[in-house]
C-alpha positions as CSV (number, residue, x, y, z in Angstrom):
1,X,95.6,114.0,146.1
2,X,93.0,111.6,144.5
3,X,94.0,110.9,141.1
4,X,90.6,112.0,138.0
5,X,88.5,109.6,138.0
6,X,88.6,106.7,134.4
7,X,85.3,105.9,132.6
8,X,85.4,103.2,130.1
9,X,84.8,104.3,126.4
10,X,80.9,104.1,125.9
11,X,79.6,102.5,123.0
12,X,76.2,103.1,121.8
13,X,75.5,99.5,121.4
14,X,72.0,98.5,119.6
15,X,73.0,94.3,119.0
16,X,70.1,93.3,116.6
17,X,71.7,89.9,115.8
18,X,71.8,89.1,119.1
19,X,68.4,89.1,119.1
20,X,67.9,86.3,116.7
21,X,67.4,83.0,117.6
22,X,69.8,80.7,119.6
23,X,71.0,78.5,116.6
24,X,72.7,81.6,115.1
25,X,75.2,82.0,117.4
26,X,77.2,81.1,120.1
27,X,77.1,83.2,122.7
28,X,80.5,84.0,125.0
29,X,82.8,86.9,126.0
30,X,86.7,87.4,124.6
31,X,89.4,85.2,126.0
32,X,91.7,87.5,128.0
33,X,95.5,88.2,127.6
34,X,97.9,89.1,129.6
35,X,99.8,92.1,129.0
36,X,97.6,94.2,126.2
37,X,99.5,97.4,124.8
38,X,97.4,99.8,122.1
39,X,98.9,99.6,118.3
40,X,97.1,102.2,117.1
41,X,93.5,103.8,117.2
42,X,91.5,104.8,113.7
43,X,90.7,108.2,114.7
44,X,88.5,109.1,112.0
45,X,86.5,106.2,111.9
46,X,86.2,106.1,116.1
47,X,84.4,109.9,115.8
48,X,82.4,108.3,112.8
49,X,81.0,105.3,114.9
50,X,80.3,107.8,117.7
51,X,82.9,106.7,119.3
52,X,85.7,108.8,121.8
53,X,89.2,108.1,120.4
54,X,91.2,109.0,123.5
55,X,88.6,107.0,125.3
56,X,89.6,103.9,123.0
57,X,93.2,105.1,123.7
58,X,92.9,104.8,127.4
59,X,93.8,102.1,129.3
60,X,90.2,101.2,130.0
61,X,90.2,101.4,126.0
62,X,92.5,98.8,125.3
63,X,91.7,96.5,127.9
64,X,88.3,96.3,125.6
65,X,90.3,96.4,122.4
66,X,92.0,93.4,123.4
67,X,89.2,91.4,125.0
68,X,90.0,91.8,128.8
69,X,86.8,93.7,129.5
70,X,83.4,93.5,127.7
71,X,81.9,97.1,127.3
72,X,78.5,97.9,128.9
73,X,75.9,96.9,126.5
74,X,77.9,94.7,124.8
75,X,75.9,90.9,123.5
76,X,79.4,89.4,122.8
77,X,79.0,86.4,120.6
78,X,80.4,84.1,117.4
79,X,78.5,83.6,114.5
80,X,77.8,80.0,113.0
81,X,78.2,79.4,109.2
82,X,79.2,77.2,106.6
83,X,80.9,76.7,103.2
84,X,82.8,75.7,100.7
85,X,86.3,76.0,100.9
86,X,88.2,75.6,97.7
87,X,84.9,74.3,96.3
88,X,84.9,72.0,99.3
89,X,82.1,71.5,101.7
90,X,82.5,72.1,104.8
91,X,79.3,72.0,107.1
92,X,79.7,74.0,109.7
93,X,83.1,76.7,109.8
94,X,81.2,80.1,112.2
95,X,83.7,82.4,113.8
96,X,86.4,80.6,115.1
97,X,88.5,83.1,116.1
98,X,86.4,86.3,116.2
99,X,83.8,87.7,118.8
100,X,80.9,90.2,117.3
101,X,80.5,92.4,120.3
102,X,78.1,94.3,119.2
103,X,76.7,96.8,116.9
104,X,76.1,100.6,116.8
105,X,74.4,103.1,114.7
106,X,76.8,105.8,113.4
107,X,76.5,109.4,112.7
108,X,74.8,108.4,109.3
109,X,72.5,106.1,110.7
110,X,74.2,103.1,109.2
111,X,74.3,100.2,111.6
112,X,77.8,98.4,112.1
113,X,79.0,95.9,113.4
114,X,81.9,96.1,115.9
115,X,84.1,92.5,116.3
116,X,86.8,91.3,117.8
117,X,89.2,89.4,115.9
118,X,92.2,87.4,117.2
119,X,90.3,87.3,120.8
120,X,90.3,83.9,122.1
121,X,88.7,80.1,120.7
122,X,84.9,80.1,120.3
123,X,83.1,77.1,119.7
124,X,83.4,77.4,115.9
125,X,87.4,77.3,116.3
126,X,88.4,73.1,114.5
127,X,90.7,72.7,117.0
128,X,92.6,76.7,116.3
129,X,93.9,78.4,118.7
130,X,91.1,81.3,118.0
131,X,94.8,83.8,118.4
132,X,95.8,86.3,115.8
133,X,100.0,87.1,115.3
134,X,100.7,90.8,114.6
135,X,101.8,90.6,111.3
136,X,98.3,89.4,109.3
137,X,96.3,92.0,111.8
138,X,98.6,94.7,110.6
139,X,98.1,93.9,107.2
140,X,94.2,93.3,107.4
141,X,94.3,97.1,109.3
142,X,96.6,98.3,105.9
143,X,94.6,96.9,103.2
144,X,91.4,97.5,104.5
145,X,91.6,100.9,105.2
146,X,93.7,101.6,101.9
147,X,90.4,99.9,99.9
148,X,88.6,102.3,101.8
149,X,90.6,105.4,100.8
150,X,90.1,103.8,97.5
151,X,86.5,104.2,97.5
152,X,86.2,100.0,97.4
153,X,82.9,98.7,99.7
154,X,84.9,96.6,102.4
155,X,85.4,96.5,106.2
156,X,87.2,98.6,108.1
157,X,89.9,98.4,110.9
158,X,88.8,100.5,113.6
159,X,91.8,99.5,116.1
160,X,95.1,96.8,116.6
161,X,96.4,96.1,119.8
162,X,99.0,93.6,120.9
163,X,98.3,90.9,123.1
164,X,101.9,90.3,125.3
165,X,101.5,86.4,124.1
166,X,103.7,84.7,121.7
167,X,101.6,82.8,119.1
168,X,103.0,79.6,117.7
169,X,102.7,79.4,113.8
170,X,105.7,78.3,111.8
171,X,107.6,79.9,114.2
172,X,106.8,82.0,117.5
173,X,105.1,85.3,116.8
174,X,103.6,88.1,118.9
175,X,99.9,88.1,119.5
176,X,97.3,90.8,118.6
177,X,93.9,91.8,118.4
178,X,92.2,93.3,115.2
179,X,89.1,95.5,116.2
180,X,87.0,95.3,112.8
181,X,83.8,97.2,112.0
182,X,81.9,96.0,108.7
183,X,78.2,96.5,107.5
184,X,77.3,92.6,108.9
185,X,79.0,89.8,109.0
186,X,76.3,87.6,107.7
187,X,77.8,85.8,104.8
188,X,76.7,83.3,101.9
189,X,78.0,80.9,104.2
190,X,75.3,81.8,106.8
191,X,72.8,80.7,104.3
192,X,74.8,77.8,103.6
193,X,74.6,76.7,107.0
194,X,70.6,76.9,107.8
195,X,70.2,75.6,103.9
196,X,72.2,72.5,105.0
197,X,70.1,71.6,107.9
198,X,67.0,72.3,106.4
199,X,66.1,74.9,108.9
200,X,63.5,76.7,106.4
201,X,62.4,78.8,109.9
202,X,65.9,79.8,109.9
203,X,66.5,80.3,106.4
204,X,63.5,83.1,106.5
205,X,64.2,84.4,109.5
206,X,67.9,85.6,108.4
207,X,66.3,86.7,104.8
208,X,64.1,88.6,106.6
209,X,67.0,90.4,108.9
210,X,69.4,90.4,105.9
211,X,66.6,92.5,103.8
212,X,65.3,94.7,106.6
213,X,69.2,95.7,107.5
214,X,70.7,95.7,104.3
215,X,68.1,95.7,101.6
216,X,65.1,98.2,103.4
217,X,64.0,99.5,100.1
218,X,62.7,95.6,99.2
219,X,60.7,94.8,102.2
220,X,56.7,94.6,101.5
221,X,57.5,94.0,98.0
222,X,55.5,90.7,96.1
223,X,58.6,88.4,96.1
224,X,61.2,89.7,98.4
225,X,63.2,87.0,98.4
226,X,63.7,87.2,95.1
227,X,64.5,90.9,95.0
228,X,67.1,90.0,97.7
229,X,68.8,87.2,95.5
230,X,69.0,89.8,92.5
231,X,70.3,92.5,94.9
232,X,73.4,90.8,96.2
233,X,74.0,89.7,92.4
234,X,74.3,92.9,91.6
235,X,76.5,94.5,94.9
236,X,79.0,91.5,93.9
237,X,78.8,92.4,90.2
238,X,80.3,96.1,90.9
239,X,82.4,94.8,94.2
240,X,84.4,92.4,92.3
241,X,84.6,95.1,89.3
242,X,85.9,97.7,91.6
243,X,88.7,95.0,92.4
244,X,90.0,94.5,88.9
245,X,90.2,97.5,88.3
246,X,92.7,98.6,91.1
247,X,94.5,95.1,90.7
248,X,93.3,93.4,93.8
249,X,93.5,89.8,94.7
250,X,91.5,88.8,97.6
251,X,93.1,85.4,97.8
252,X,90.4,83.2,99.4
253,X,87.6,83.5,97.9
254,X,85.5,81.3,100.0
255,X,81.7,81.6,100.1
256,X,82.2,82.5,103.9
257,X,84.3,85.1,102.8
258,X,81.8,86.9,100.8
259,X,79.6,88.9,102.5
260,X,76.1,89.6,101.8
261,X,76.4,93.3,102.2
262,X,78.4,93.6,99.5
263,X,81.5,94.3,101.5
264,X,85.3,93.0,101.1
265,X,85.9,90.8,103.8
266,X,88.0,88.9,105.7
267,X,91.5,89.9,104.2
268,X,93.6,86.7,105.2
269,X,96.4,86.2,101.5
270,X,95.3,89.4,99.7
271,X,97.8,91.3,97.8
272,X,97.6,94.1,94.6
273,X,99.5,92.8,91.9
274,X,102.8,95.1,90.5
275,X,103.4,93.7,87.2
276,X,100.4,92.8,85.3
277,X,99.3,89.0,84.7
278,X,95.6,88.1,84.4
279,X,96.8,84.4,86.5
280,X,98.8,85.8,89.3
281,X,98.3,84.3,93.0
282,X,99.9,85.4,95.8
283,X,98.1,83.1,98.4
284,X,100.6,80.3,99.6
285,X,97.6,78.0,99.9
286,X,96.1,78.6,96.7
287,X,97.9,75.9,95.0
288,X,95.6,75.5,91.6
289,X,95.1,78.7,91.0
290,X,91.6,79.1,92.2
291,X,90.8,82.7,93.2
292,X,94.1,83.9,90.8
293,X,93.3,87.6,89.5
294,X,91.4,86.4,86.6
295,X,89.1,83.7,87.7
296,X,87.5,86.4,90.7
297,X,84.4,87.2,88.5
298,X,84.1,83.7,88.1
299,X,84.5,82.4,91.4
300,X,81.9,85.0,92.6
301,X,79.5,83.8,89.8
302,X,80.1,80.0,91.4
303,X,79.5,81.5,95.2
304,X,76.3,82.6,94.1
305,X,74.9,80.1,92.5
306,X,75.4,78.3,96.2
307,X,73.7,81.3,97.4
308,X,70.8,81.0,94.9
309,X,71.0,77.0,96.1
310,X,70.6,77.7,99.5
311,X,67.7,80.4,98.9
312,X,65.4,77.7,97.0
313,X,63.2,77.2,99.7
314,X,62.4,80.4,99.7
315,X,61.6,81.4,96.2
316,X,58.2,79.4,96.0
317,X,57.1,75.9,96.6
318,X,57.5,74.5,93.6
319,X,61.0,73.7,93.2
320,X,61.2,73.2,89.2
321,X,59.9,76.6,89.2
322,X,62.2,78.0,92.2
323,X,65.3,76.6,90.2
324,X,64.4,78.0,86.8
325,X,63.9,81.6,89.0
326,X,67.3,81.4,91.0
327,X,69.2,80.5,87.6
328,X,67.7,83.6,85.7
329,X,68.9,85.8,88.2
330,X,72.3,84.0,88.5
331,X,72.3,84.4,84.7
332,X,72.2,88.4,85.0
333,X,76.0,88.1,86.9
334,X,77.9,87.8,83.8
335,X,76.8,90.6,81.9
336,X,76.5,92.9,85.3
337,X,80.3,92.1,86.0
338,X,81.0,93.6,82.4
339,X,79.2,96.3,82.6
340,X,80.8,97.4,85.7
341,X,83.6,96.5,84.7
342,X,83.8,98.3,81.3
343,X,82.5,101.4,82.7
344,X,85.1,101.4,84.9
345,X,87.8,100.4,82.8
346,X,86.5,103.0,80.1
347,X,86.7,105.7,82.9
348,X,90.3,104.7,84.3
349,X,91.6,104.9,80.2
350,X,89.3,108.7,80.3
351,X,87.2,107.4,77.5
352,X,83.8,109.8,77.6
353,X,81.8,108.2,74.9
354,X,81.3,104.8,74.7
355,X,82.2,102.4,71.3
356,X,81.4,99.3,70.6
357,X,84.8,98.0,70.6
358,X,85.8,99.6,73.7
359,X,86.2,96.1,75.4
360,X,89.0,95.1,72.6
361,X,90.7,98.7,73.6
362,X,90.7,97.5,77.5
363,X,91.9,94.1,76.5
364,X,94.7,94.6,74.1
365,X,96.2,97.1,76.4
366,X,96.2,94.4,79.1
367,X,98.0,92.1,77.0
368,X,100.4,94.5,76.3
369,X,100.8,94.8,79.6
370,X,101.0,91.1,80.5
371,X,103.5,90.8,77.6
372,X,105.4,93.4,78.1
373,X,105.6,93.4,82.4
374,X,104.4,96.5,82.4
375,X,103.2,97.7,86.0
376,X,99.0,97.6,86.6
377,X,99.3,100.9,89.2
378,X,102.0,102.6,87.2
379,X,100.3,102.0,83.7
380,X,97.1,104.0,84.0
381,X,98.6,106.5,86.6
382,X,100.8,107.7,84.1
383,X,98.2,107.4,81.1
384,X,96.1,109.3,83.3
385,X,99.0,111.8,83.2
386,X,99.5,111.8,79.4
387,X,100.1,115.2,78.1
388,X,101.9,117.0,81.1
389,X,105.3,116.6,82.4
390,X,106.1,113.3,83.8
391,X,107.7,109.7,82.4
392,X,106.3,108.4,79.6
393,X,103.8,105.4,79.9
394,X,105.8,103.4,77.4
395,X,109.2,103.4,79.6
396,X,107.2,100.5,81.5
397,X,107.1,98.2,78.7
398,X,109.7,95.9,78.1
399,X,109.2,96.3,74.8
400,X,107.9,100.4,74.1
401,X,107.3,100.1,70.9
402,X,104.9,97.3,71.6
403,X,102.9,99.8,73.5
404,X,103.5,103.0,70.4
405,X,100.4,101.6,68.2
406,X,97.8,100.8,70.8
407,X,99.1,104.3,72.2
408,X,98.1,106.2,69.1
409,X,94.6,104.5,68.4
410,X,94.2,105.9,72.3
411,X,95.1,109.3,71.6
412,X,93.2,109.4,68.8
413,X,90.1,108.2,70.5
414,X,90.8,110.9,73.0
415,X,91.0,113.9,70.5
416,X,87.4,112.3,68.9
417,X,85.7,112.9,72.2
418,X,87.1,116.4,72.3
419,X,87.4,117.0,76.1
420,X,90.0,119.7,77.3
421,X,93.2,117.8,78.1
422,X,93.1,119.2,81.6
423,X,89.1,117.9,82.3
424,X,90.3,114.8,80.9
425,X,93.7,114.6,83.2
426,X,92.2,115.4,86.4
427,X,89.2,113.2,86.0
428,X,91.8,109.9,85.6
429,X,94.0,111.0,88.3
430,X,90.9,111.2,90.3
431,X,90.1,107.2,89.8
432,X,93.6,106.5,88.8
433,X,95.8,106.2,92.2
434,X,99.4,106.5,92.6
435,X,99.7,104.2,95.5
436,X,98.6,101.1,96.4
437,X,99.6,99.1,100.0
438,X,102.1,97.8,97.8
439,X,103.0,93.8,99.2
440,X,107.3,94.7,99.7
441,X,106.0,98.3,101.7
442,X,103.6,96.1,103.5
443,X,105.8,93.4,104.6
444,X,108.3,96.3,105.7
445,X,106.1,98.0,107.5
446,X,105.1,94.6,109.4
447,X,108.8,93.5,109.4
448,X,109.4,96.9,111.2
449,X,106.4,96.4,113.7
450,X,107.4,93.1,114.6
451,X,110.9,94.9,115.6
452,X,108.7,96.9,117.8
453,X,109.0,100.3,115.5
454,X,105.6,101.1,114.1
455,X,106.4,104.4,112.7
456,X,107.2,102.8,109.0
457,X,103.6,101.6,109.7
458,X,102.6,104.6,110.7
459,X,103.8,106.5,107.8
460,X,102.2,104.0,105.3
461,X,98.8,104.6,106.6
462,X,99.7,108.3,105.9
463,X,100.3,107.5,102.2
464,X,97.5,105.7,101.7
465,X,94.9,107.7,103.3
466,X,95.6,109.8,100.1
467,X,95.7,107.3,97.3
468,X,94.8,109.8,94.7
469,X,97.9,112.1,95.6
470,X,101.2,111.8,94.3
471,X,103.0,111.3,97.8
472,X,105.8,113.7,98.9
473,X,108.2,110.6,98.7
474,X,107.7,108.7,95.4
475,X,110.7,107.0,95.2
476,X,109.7,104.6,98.2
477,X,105.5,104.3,97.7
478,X,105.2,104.6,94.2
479,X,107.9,102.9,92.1
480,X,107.2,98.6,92.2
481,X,109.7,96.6,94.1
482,X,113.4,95.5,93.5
483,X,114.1,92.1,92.6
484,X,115.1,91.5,95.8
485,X,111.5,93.1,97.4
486,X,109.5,91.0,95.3
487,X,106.6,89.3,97.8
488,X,105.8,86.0,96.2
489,X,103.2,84.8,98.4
490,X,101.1,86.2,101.7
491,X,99.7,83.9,104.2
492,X,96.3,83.3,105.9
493,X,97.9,83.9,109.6
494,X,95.7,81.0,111.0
């Protein structure tokens, strides 16, 4: 009897970057491994990429997952960039563990990039082993797709396979591959990198592919170069707003971490904080402090200006002139972070009509919280819940009476605006989640997978996918950790 005949999964591939010049890339295919085995496949997202799940799911599937076989149509490559890391230069950094196979135009039209990462040493790798280990894979796959059930711009994990390979870090690990599908990967860095070598040819020619697949609306326009400075200012403006408000830490904010699309990327140290304080770091190699919670508007302010830097030769020919441009954009940042920023902070406290103090009324509350350890997720979830049954917001301060006066000016505020109490409730419990990929649930669930049980993975994903919802479990996903759960630092996994 002959057994039904396998097809690989087809991928609609349309690889515009591959069609860019030579110095953008390096062109090569994935490094095998030897014994791949499937993790898990993002359903959803697959059928959203036009993409067959059980086709993923198949053993012609993973063999692609995990870099064995290069799908028909593919343009496999690794992209070259630069940039400072830790506010060091570093002149040339490109993908050094990750392969871009391609990209495809989903359901919506959107074009996406599909990449490998974890899938062998490119070129670009210093000397790495251009591997991935399990457990940073698993927890890119968790926090990414938890941002995005969050409704935070970012890349998403579209699959995670392991690799049959131990991986040598501070100890011996098991390998795996993280399939990861974002907007672009062109990055401040890539500008960073032509800007270096004066390559003004190549400078314009990714401006020009950065506006026509990112920014359509600002091609033909008088300066569009300009227009394209302004319009990442702004997409980082409300992405790094959007993180402050949920209490996220990306960890290494590095300008080849920031992505031009205004996506979060590359999630190496990132955590969500539990207890609120504005200088908590969880990265183990962020020593000084850098990207702590705090300085993250700041930090993206100082990536752009290196973006603005590295567009000069592009904003006219007169470089006096040029600067004095690029610095009046970079100028806007500050007050488009706030804005963001207040809105949403304004919106999470369900605060209608604006004052002109409202700032003060975000801040004082966030001392409070800092003073009194008070948890960030916990806080406005149950603020958002004032009025109905539930625990009190103030049972999270150390001190509760330190949090009855600000409590009353709040209320009062909120009987001002006169919204019904219900309108008012649902609309924070809409923006206002009750779980986050807490850092003790996610080291469990990778402490489980490394076991080989992925079902305390599995369930996690579950949770999240509903952010919004108080889960049917809230003991275990919503309270913050034990003592003896507290995560004090995540790691880069390179």
């Amino acid at each position: 009897m002959n057994s039904p005949l396998r097809t690989e999964p087809s991928f609609p591939f349309d690889n515009s970057y591959a069609r860019l010049p030579d110095r953008f890339y390096a062109k090569l295919a994935p490094t095998p491994v030897p014994a791949p085995a499937l993790v898990r496949v993002n359903d959803g997202l697959a059928r959203e990429l036009g993409l067959d799940p059980v086709a993923l799911a198949s053993p012609e599937g993973v063999a692609i997952l995990a870099g064995n076989r290069v799908p028909s149509g593919s343009s496999p490559l690794a992209m070259a960039y630069a940039g400072h890391q830790f506010g060091s230069w570093v002149p040339q950094l490109g993908d050094g563990r990750a392969i871009l196979l391609g990209e495809v135009v989903d359901r919506q039209g959107r074009r996406r990039d599909v990449q490998l990462k974890g899938s062998g040493p490119t070129p670009f790798s210093r000397m790495g082993d251009g591997r991935a280990v399990l457990g940073p894979v698993l927890r890119e796959y968790i926090v990414s797709e938890a941002m995005a059930g969050l409704g935070v711009p970012t890349t998403r994990a579209l699959a995670a396979v392991t690799t049959g390979e131990q991986i040598r870090r501070e100890t011996m690990l098991p390998g795996a591959v993280l399939t990861r599908v974002a907007q672009g990967h062109v990055r401040v860095g890539t500008f960073q990198y032509f800007a270096a070598r004066r390559d003004g040819d190549a400078l314009r020619v990714l401006a020009d592919y950065v506006i026509d697949r990112h920014y359509p609306e600002l091609a033909g326009g008088d300066r569009p170069y300009h227009a394209l400075f302004e319009a990442v200012v702004g997409r980082q403006a409300k992405l790094v707003a959007q993180w402050m408000m949920i209490g996220f830490i990306h960890g290494v904010m590095n300008t080849d971490n920031m992505s031009v699309a205004g996506e979060t990327i590359d999630y190496g140290p990132c955590a969500f904080m539990d207890i609120y304080h504005p200088d908590t770091v969880y990265s183990s190699i962020d020593h000084a402090g850098r990207y702590a919670f705090s300085n993250q508007s700041r930090v993206a302010h100082w990536n752009l200006a290196c973006l603005g830097q590295a567009l000069l030769p592009l904003l006219g020919d007169d470089e006096e002139a040029a600067v004095e441009d690029a610095q009046t954009i970079l100028n806007g940042f500050p007050a488009l972070y706030e804005a963001a920023w207040l809105a949403g902070m304004r919106a999470k406290l369900g605060l209608l009509d604006p004052h002109d103090n409202d700032a003060e009324v975000v801040k004082e509350l966030l001392q409070l919280m800092a003073v009194g350890e008070a948890d960030f997720t916990l806080t406005f979830r149950r603020l958002s819940q004032f009025g109905a049954d539930g625990e009190p917001v103030r049972d999270l301060f150390k001190d509760p009476t330190a949090f009855d006066a600000w409590g009353l000016r709040w209320q009062g505020r909120l009987r001002a605006e006169e919204r019904p109490d219900a309108v008012r409730r649902a609309a924070m419990l809409a923006i206002n989640p009750a779980v986050i990929p807490r850092n003790h649930l996610v080291e469990e669930a990778i402490q489980a997978a490394v076991g080989g049980d992925f079902t305390v993975f599995e369930r996690l994903l579950s949770v999240l996918a509903k952010p919004f919802d108080d889960p049917a479990d809230p003991a275990h996903y919503m309270v913050p950790p034990r003592p003896d759960q507290v995560v004090h630092q995540t790691f880069c996994g390179t």
